[in-house]
Structure formats: structure tokens, C-alpha cells
VOTI-566663 format. One line per 2 residues: for each residue x, y, z of N, C-alpha, C. Coordinates in Angstrom, 3 decimals, decimal comma, padded with zeros to 6 digits. Layout:
N
X:Y:Z:X:Y:Z:X:Y:Z; ...
***
This chain:
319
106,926:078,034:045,576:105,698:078,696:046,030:105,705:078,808:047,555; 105,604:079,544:047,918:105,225:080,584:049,404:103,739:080,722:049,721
103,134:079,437:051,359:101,830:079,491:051,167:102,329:080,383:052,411; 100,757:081,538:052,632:100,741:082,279:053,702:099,815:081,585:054,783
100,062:081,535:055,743:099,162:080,766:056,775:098,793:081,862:058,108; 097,874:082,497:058,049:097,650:083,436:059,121:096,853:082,847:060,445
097,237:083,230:061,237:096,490:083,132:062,859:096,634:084,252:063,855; 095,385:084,211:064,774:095,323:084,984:065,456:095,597:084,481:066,938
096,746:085,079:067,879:097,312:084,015:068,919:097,641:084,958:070,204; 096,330:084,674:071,241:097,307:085,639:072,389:098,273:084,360:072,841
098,903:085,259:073,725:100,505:085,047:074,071:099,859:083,770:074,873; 098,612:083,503:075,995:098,270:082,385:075,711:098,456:081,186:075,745
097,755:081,089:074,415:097,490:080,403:073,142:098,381:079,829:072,302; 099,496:080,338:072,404:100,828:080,309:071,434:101,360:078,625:071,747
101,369:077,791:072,807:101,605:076,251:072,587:100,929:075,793:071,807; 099,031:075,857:071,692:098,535:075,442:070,777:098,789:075,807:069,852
098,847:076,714:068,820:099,395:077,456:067,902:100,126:076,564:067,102; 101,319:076,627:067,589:102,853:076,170:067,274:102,570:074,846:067,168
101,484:074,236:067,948:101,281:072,457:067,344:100,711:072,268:066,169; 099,580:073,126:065,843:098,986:073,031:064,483:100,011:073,652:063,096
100,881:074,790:063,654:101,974:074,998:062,978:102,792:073,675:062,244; 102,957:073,206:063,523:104,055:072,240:062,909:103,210:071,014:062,462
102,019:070,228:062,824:101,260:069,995:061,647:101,317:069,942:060,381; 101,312:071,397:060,246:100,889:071,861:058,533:103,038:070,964:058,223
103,853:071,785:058,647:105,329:071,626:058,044:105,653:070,310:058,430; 104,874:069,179:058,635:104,955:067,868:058,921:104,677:067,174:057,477
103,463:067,987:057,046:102,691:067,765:056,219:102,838:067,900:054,271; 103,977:069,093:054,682:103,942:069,624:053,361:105,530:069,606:053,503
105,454:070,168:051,543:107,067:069,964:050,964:107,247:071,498:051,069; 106,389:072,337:051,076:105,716:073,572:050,306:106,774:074,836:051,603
107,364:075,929:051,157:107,527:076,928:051,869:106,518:077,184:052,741; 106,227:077,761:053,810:104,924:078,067:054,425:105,665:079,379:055,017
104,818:080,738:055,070:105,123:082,072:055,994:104,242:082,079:056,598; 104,218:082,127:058,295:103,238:081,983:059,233:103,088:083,252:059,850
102,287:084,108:059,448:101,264:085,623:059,569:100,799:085,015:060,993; 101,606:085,914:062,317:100,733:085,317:063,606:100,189:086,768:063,774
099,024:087,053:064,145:098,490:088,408:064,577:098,045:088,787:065,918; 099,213:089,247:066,983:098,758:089,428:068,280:098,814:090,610:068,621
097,998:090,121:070,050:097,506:092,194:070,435:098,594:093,095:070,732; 098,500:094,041:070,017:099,708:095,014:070,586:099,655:095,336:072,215
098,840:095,022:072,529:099,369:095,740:074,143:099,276:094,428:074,963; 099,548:093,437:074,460:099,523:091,648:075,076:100,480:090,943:073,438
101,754:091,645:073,683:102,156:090,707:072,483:102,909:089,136:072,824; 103,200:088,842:071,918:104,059:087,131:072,180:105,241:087,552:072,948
105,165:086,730:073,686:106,814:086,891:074,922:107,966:086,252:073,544; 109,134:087,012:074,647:110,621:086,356:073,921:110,884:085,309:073,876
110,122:084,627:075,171:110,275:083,045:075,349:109,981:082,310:074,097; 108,430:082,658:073,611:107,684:081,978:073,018:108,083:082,154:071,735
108,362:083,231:071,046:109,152:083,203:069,999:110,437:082,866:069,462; 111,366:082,744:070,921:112,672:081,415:070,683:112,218:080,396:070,280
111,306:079,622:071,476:110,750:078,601:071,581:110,484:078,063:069,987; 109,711:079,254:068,922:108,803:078,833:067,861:110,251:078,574:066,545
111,280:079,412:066,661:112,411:079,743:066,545:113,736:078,557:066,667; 113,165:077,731:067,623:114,179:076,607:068,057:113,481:075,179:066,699
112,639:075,789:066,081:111,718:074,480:065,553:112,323:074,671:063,831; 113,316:075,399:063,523:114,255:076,150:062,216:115,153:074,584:062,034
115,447:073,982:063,351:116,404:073,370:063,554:115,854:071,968:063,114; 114,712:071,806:062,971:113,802:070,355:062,318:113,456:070,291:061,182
112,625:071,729:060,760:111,841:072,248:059,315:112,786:073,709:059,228; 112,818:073,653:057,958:113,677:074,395:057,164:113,173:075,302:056,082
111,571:075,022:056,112:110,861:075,305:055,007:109,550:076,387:055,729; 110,024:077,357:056,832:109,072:078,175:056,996:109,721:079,399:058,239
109,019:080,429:057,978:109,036:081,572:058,205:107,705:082,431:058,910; 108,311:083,064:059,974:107,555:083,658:060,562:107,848:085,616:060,726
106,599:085,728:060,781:105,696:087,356:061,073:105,142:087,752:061,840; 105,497:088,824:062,879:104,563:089,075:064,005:103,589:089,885:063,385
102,607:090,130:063,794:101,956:091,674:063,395:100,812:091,838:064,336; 101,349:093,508:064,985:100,864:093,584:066,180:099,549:094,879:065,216
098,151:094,108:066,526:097,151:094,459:066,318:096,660:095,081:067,364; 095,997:096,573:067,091:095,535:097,200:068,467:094,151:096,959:068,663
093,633:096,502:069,797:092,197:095,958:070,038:091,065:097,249:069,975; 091,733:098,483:069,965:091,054:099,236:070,339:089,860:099,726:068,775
090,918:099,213:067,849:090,019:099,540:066,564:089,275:098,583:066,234; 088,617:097,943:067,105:087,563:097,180:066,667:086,441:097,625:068,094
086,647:098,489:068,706:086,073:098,843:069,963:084,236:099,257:069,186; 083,158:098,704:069,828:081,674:098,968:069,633:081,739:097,582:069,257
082,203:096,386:068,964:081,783:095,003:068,729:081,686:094,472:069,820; 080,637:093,682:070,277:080,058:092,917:071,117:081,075:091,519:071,327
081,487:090,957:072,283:082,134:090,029:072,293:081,462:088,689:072,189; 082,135:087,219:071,816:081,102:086,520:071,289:079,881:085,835:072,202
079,282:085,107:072,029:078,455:084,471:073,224:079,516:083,301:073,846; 079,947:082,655:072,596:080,517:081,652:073,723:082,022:082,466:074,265
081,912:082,027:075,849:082,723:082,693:076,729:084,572:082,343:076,652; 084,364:081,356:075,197:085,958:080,370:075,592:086,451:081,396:074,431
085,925:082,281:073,296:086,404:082,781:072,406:086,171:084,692:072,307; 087,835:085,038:072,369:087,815:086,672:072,455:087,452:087,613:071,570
087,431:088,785:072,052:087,023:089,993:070,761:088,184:089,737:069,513; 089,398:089,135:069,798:090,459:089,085:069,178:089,793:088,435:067,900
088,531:087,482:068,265:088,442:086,801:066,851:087,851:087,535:065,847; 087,488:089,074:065,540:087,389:089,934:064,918:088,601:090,708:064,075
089,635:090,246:064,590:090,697:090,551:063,509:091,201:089,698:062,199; 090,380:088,662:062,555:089,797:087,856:060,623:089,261:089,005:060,078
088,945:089,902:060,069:088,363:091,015:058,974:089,924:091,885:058,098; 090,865:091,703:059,020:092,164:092,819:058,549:092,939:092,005:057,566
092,691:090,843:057,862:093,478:089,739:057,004:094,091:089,815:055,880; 093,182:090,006:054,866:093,292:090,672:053,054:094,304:091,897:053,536
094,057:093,172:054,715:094,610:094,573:054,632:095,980:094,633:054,658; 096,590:092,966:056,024:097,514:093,903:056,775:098,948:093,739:055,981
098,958:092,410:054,643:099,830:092,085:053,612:099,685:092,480:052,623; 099,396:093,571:051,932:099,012:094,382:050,929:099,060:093,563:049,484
100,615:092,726:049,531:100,826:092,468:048,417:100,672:090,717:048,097; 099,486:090,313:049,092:099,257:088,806:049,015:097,993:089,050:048,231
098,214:088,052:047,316:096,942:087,539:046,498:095,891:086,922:047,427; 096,321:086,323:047,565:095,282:084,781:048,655:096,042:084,243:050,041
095,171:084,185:051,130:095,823:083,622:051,698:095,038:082,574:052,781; 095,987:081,964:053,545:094,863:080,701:054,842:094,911:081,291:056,122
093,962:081,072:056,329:093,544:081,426:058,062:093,000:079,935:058,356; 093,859:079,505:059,993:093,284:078,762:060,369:093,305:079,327:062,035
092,272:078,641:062,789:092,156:078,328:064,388:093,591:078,047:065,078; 093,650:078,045:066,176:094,559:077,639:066,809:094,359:076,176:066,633
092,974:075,916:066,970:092,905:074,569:067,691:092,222:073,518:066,044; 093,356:073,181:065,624:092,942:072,523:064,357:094,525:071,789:064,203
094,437:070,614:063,386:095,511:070,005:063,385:095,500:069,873:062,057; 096,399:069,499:061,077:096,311:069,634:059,135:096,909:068,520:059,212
096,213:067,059:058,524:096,660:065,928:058,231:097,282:066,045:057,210; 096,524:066,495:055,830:096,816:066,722:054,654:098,159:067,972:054,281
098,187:067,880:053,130:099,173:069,091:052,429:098,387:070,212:052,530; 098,872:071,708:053,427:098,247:072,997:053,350:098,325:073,485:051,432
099,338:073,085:050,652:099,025:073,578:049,606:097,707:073,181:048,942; 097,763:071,786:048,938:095,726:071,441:048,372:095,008:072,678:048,674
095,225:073,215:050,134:094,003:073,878:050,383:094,724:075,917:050,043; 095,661:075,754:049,819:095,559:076,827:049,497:095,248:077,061:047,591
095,291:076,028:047,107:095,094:076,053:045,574:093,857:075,798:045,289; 092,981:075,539:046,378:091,594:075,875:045,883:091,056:076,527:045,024
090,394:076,755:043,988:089,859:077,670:043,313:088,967:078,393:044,054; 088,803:079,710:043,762:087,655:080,747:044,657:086,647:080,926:043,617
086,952:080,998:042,715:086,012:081,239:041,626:085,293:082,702:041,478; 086,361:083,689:041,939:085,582:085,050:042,140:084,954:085,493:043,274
085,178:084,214:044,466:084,215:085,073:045,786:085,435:085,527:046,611; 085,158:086,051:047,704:085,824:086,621:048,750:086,748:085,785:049,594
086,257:084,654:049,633:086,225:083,258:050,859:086,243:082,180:050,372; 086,953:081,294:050,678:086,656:079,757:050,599:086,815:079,056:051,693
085,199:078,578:051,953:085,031:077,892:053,735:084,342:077,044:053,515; 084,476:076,218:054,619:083,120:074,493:054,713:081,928:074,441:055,402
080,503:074,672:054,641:079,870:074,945:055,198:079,312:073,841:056,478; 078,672:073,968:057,320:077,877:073,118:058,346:077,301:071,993:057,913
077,588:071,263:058,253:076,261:069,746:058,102:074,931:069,874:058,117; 074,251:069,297:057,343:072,752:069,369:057,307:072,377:068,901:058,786
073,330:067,882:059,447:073,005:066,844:060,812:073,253:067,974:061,927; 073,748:069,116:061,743:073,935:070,425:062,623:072,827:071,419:063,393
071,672:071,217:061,823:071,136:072,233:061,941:069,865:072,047:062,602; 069,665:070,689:063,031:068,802:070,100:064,015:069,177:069,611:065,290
070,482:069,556:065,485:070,603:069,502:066,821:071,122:071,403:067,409; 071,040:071,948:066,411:071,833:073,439:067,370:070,273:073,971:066,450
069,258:074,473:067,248:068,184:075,104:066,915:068,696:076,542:066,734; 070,216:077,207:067,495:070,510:078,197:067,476:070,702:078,568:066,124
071,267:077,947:064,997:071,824:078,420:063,283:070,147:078,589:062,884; 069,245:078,076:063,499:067,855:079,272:062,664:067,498:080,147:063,306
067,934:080,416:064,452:067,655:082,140:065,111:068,834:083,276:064,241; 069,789:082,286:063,933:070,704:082,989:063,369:070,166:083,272:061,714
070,067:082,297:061,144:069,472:082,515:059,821:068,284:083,693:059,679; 067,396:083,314:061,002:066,377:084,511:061,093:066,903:085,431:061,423
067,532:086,017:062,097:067,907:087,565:062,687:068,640:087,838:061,466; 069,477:087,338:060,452:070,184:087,731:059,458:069,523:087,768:058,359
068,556:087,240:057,981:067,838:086,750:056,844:068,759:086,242:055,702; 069,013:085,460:055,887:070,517:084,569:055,471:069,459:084,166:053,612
069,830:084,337:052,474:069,266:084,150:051,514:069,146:082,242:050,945; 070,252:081,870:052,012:069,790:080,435:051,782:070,048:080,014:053,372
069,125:079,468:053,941:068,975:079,425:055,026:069,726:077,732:055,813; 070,317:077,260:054,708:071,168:076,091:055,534:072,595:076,095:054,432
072,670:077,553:054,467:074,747:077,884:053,727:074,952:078,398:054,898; 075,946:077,900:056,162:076,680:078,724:056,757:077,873:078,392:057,440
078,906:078,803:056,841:080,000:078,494:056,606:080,510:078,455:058,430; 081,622:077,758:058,648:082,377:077,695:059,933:083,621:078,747:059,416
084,173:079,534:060,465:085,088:080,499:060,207:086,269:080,079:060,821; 086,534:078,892:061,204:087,852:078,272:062,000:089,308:077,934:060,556
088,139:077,335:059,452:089,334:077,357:058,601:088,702:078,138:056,804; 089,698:079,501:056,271:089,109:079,679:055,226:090,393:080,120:054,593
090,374:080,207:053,294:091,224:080,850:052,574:090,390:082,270:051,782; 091,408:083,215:051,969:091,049:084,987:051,362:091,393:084,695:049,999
090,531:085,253:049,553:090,787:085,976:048,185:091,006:087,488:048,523; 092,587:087,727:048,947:092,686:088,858:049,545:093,079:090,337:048,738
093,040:089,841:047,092:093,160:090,797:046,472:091,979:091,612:045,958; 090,898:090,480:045,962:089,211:090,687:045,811:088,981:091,653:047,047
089,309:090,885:047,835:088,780:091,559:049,315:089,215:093,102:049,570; 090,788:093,348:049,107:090,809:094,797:049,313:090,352:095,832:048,399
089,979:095,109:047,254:089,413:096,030:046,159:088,563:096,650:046,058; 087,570:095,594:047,003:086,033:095,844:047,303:086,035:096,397:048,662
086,876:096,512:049,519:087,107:097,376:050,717:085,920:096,241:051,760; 086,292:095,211:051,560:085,502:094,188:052,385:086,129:094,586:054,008
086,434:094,581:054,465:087,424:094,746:055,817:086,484:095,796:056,338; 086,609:096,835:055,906:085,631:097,905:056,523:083,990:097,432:056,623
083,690:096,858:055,505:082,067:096,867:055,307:081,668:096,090:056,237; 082,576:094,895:056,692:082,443:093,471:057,895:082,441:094,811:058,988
083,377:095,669:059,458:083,543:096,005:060,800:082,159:096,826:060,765; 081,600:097,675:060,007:080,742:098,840:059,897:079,749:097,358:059,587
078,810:096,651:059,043:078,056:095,789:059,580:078,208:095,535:061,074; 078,829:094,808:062,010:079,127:094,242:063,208:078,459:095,508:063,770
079,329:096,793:063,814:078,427:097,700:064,893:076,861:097,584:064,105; 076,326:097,798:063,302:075,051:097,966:062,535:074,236:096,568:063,267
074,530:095,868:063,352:073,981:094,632:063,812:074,005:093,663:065,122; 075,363:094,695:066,194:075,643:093,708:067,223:074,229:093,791:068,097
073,172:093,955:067,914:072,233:093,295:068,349:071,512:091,523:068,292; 072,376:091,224:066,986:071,778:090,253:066,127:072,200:089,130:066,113
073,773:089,905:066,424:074,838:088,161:065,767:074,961:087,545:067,096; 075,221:086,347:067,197:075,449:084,825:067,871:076,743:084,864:068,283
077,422:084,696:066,719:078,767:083,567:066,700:079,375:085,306:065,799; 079,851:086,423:066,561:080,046:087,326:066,424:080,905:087,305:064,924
082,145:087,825:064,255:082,746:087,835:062,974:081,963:086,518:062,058; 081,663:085,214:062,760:081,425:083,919:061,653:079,761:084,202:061,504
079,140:085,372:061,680:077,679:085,830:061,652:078,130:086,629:060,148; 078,861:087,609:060,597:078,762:088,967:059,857:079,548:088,551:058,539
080,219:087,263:058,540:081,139:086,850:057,078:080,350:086,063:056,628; 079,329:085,160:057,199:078,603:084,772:056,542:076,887:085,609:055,743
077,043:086,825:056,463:075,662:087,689:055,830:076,058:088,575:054,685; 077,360:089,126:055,178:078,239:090,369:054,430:078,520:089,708:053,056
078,825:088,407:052,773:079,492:087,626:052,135:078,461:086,574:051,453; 077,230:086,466:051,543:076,299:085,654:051,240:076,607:085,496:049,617
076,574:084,546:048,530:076,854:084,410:047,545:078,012:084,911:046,840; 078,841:085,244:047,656:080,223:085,234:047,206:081,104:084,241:048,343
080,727:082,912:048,430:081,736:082,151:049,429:081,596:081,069:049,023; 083,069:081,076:048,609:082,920:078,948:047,682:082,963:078,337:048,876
082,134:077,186:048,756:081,963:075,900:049,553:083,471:075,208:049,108; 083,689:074,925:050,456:084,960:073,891:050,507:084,387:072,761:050,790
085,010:071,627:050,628:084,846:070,266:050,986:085,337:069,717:052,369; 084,270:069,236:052,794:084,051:068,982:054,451:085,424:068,609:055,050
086,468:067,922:054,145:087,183:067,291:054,705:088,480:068,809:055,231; 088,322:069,668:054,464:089,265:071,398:054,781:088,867:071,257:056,170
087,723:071,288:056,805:087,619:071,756:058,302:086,411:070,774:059,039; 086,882:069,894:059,571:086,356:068,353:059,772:086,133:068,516:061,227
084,742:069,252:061,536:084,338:069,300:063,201:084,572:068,064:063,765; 085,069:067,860:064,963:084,265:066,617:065,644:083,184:066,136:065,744
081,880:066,843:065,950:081,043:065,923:065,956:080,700:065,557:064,535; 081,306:066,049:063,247:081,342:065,628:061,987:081,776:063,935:062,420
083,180:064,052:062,904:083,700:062,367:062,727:083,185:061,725:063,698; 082,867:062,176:065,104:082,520:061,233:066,133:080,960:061,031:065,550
079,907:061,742:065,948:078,326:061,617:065,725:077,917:061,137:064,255; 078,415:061,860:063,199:077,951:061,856:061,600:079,026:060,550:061,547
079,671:059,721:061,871:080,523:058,989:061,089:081,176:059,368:060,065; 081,503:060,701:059,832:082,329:061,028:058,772:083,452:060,223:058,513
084,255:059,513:057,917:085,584:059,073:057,718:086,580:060,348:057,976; 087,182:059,546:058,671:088,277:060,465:060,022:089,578:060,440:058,939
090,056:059,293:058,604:090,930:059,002:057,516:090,575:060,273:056,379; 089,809:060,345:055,802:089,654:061,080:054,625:090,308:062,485:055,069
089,759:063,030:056,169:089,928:064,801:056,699:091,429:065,000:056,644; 091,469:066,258:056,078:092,462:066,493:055,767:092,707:068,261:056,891
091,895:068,325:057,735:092,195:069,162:058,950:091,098:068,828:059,840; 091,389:068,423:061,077:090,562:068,068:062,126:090,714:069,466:063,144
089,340:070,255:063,493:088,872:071,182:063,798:088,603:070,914:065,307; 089,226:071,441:066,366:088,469:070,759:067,778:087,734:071,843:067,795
086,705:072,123:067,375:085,788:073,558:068,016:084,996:073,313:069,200; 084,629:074,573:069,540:083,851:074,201:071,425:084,843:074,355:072,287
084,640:074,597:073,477:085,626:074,779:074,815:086,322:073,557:075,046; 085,929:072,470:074,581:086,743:071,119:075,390:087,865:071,257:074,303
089,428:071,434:074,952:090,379:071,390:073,861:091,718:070,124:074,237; 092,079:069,528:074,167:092,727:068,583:073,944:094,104:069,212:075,079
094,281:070,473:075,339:095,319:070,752:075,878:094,464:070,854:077,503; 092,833:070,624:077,474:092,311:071,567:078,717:091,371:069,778:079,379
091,658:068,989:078,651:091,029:067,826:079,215:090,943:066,565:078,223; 090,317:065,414:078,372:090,824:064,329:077,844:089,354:063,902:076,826
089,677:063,903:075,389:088,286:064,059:074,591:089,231:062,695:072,908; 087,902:062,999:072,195:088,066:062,322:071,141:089,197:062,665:070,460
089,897:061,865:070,122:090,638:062,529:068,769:092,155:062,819:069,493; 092,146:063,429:071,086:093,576:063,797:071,761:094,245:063,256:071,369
094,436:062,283:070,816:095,728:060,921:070,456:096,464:061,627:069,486; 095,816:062,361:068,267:096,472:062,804:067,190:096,904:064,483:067,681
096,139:065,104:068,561:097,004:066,309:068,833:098,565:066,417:069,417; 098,336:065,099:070,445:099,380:065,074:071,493:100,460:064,656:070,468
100,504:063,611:069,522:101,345:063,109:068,113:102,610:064,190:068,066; 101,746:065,187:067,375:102,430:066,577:067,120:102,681:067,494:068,222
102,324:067,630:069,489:102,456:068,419:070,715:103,827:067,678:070,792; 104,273:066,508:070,794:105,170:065,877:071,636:106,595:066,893:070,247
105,972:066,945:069,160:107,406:067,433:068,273:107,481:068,697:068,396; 106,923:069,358:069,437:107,448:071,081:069,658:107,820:071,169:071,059
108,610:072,598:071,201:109,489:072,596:072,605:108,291:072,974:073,683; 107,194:073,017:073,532:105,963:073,460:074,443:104,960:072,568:074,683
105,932:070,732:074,497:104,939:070,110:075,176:104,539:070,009:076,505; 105,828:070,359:077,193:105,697:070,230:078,736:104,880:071,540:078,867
104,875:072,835:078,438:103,848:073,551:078,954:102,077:073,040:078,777; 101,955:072,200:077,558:100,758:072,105:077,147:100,398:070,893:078,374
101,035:070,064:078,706:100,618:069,124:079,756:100,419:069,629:081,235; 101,406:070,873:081,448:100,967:071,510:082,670:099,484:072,320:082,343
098,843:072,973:081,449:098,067:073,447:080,767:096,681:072,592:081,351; 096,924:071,548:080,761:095,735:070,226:080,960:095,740:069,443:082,762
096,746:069,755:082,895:096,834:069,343:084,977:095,679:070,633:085,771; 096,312:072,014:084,974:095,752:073,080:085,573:094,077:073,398:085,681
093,708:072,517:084,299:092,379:072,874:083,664:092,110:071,662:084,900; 092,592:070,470:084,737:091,705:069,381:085,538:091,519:069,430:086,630
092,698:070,188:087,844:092,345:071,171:089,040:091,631:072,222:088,952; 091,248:073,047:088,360:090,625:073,824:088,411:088,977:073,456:088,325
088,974:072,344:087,166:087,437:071,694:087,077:087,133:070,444:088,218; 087,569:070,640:089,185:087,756:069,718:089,743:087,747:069,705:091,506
086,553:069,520:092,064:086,108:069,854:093,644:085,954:069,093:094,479; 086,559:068,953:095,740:085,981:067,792:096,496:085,788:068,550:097,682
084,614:067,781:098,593:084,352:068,268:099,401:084,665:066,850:100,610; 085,181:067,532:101,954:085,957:066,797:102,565:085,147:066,436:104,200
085,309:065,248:104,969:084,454:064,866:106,361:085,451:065,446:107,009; 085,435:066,236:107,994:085,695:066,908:108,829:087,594:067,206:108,258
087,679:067,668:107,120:088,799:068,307:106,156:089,753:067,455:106,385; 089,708:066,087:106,276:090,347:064,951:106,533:089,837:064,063:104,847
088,719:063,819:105,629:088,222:062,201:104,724:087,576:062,921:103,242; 088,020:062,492:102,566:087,309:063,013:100,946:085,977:062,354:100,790
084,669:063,060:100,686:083,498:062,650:101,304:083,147:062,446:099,024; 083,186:063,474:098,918:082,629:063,556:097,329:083,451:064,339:096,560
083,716:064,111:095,132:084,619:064,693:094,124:083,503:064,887:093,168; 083,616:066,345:092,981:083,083:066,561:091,461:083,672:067,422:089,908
083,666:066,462:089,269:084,594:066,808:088,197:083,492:067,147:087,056; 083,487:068,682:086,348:083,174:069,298:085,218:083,561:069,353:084,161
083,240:068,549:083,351:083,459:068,612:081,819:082,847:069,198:080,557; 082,723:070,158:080,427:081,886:071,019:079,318:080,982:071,373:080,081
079,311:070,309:079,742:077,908:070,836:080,511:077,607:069,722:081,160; 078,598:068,611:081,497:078,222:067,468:082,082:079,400:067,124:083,584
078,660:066,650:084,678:079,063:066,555:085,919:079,255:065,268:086,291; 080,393:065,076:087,098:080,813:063,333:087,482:080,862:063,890:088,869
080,360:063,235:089,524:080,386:062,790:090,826:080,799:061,157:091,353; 081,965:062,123:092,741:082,378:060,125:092,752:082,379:060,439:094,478
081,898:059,230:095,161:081,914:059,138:096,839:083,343:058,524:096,648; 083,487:059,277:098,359:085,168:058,778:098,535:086,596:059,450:097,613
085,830:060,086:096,114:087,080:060,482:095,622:087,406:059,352:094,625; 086,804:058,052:094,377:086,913:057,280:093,204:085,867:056,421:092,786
084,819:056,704:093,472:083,331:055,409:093,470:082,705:056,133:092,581; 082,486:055,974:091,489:081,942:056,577:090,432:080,086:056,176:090,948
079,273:058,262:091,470:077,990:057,143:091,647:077,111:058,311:090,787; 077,412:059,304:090,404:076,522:060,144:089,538:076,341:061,023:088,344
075,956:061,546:087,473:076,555:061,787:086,306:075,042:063,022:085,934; 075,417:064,122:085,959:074,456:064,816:085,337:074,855:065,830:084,141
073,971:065,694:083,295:074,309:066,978:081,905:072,620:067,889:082,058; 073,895:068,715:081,805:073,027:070,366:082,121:072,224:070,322:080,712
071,164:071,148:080,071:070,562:071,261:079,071:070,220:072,565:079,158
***
């Protein structure tokens, strides 16, 4: 058996990528064909595809697909609110189209790591819907007041089902039958007044009672394991969602990305990656451009301030 594993990867992106890649073929006995979908006019360098290419020589049990996507046919979609994620994440709609002759297949995030066997999750049963995704925590929907502006602007028919779009499996033979691909893009313009969390709005309205619930442990947010105490052990894909990413600064959970970063040829880029992010988030202001008077270091929505450059004396989070 041949699981299909699709992602969407600018050129980038492609270190992270290739870590959750090799993840999954850490993980499993199973063939895996890895569907990468990048922009045709920003495709994957030669580098990066040796690079992915040099990893034949460890795992033996997977295969790769470019397939170049033009941005321009998704042109009238609004890009998302949060600023860390591109229009690119609208080409989850072509998914079912661009392999004609796949039954089912997985889409995951870049930024997700697969403890477990990808076959479990591709043998899911769908039971006739379109999708199989994990919906949100009940503990979600009171700290992000935003999923009921969303429920309201959509009129969502059950108002605490809404699935995360980082990890799902297609029912991609359903999907082209019913010409789902089009109806998602032709919603999005119909509605980019409305949606939030741009494609994970319109798959969850377009799609309302046709989307099996997966089990939390398929796509295991962080603040699932850090805040909810979820059992970390149990998850069988740990999801870093949000801007803080394990390659861009130092957070929960890094221990198990870096694991697998260290077994691909793009660890040294991913560590220059995380130097760059921490200079860049990272300011001091100097006594007469000599003496380091104050350092302030940005982490998500929260600020460290240190006198001197190491006296830890202030700490503010934005709201």
C-alpha cells in the first residue's frame, strides 16, 4: 500500500517540510508518495530537492512529486488574518483535483511532527464525508472569543464543530464527484468579507455535516498538551500552530522537532533559520553606541526587557 501525503511548501519552508517528512518515514513500514505543491513562479530550488533526494540513502520506502501551482487562479481571495500564513494556504482546495486517480489522500502542515504510523491515519474511515479532521477543544472556545464571530458570520449549524485544517485526510474521489474544489473557491470570493482563518472558514461551512471527526490525538495543538494537559505520549501528530515555530525560537515541545531536524541534510540551515529569527526579534539600545544600556527581545505578543543586555528587569504581554 502507497499512502499519499500532500503539502503545500514555498521554497522557504522546504527545511521544515522535509523534517515532518522524515517523521512520518521514521514512523512507518508503509510506502509513502510525498505530493509537495509549490508555486509555479517561486518553485523548490535544485538544492532543495537534492537535499530531499540525498534522504533515498536512509529510507527506501518513499517517493516524491512536485506539482507546480499558479497563484494566480485563486486571485479575488483575501489573504489570511494571521500574517505568518500565505494565500498559498488556499491550494488545500485542488487537492482531490490535481491526482485524478487517488481515492483518498493526507494533507498535513509543514509544521507538525507524526509520532505515530501515517497509515492509522490514512485508514481512517470517512464514512461518506468529504474530510476527516480534529475538531477544536471545548477549552478553545473560551479563550479565542474569535471561533464565535466566526460561527456567527458563517452560521455554522453546530456552533462548537470546527475542525483545524493543519491535518486532514480527502475523500478525494467524493470530492471530485461533487466538484467540491470549485464550490470552496466560488464560496471564498462569495464570502471574503466574512472569513477569519481564510480556506479553514470556508471547509468548515462548505463542508458542515459531511466532516468525520478525527480523534484529538491526529492533530494535537500545543496548547492541547501544554494548557489542557492532554497526554503528550498518547498524540500521535504534534501540531506547532501559531507563529512561534521551533525553527524561529525556543518553545514547548522543540526537543522533539530538533530529534528529527538533526536526521535531515537541512539541519544546519534550520539552526541558521532560528539565529536569524532571534536577531531579528531582538534590539538593544546602546550609551553613547558603546555601553549596551537595554535589550529587548520579542516573542509572539510578549516583551523581555533586560538592563545592561542580561539583568532580566521587565516583561510585558500585549492583549
Amino acid at each position: 500500500m502507497e499512502i499519499p501525503v500532500f503539502f503545500i511548501v514555498p521554497n522557504d519552508m522546504f527545511a521544515p517540510a522535509a523534517v515532518s517528512m522524515v517523521s512520518i518515514l521514521e514512523n512507518t513500514r508503509s510506502q509513502v508518495k510525498f505530493y509537495i505543491l509549490e508555486r509555479r513562479t517561486l518553485p523548490i530550488s535544485r538544492t532543495n530537492k537534492a537535499k530531499l533526494d540525498d534522504l533515498k540513502q536512509r529510507y527506501s520506502n518513499f517517493s516524491v512529486e512536485y506539482i507546480p501551482v499558479d497563484p494566480d487562479d485563486f486571485s479575488g481571495m483575501i489573504p489570511p488574518i494571521s500574517g505568518y500564513i500565505t494565500i498559498d494556504t488556499y491550494f488545500r482546495y485542488i487537492i482531490p483535483d490535481v491526482v485524478p486517480d487517488l481515492k483518498k489522500a493526507v494533507y498535513l502542515d509543514v509544521d507538525t511532527i507524526v509520532q505515530g504510523d501515517i497509515a492509522e491515519l490514512y485508514n481512517m474511515p470517512l464514512d461518506g464525508c468529504y474530510i476527516g479532521a480534529v475538531n477544536h477543544p471545548k477549552e478553545y472556545w473560551d479563550r479565542f472569543p474569535l471561533f464565535y464571530e466566526i460561527v456567527s458570520n458563517l452560521k455554522l449549524d453546530n456552533p462548537y464543530f470546527y475542525v483545524n485544517g493543519g491535518v486532514m485526510v480527502f475523500n478525494c474521489e467524493k470530492c471530485r464527484k461533487d466538484n467540491i474544489g470549485n464550490l470552496l473557491m466560488e464560496k471564498t470570493r462569495q464570502y471574503k468579507e466574512k472569513i477569519k482563518w481564510a480556506d479553514q472558514d470556508i471547509m468548515n461551512f462548505v463542508l458542515q455535516g459531511k466532516i468525520k471527526e478525527l480523534p484529538w490525538q491526529f492533530n494535537a495543538l500545543l496548547d492541547v498538551l501544554r494548557k489542557y494537559k492532554y497526554p503528550q505520549k498518547e498524540a500521535k501528530i504534534i501540531h506547532y500552530n501559531g507563529p512561534k515555530k521551533p525553527w524561529n525560537c525556543s518553545m514547548f515541545l522543540d526537543d522533539l522537532f530538533w530529534r528529527y531536524a538533526k536526521k535531515t541534510p537541512f539541519v544546519g540551515e534550520l539552526k541558521q533559520m532560528k539565529k536569524d529569527a532571534k536577531r531579528k526579534n531582538t534590539v538593544t539600545y546602546y550609551l553613547f553606541n558603546v555601553v549596551p544600556l537595554m535589550t529587548v527581545k520579542t516573542e509572539g505578543k510578549r516583551r523581555f526587557y533586560y538592563l545592561f543586555g542580561c539583568i532580566p528587569a521587565m516583561k510585558i504581554t500585549q492583549r
